[in-house]
C-alpha positions as CSV (number, residue, x, y, z in Angstrom):
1,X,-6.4,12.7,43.2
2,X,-4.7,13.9,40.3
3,X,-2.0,15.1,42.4
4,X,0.8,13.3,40.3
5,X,-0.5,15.2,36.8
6,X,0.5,18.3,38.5
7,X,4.8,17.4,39.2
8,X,5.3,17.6,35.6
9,X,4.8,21.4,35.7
10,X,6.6,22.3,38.5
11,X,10.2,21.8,36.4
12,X,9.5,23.8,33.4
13,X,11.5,27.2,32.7
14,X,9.4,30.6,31.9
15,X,12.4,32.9,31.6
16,X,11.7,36.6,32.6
17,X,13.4,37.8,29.3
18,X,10.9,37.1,26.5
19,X,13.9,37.8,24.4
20,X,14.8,34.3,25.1
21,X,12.0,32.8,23.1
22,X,12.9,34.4,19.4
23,X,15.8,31.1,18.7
24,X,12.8,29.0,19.7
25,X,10.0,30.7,17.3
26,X,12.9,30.9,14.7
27,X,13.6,26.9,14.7
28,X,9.9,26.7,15.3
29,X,9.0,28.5,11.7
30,X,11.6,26.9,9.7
31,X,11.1,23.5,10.5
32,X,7.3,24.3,9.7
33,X,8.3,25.4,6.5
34,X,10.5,22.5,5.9
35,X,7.7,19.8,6.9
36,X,5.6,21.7,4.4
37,X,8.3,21.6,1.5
38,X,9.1,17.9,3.0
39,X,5.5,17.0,2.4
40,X,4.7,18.7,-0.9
41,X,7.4,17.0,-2.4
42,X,6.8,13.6,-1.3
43,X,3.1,14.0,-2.8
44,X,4.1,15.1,-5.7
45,X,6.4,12.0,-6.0
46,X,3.8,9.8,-5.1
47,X,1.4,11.2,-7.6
48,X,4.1,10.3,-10.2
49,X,4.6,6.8,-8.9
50,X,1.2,6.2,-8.6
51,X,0.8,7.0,-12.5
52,X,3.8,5.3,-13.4
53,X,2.2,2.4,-11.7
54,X,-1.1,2.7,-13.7
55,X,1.2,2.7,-16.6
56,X,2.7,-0.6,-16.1
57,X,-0.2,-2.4,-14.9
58,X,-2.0,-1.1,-18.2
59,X,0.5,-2.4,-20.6
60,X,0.7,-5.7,-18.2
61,X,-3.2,-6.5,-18.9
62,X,-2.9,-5.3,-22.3
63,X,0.1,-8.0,-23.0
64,X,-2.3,-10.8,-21.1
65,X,-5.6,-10.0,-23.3
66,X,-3.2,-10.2,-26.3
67,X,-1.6,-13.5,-25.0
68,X,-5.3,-14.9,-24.6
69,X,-6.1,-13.8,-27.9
70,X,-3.3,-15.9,-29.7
């Protein structure tokens, strides 16, 4: 029944050398790391647009309830 599920296996490579998995776990690790940094950094940045944001809607409702003042 599921017959077709199974195919996909029968092409991948398990090399008898383990040895040829370290450039894997190598690229593996640092492009972890980099998605972390990446991902840091755009929160960070977002946090500061977010509250540069606040900012400028504050001082736009602040001109508009001194405009309906007048």
């Amino acid at each position: 029944m599921l017959h077709f599920l199974q195919l996909g296996f029968l092409y991948l490579y398990f090399p008898e050398d383990k040895t040829e998995y370290i450039p894997v776990v190598i690229e593996l690790v640092v492009l972890v790391i980099l998605c972390i940094f990446v991902f840091r950094w755009l929160k960070r940045k977002s946090k500061k647009d977010a509250a540069k944001a606040k900012e400028l809607e504050d001082r736009i409702m602040q001109a508009k309830k001194e405009q309906l003042e007048k």
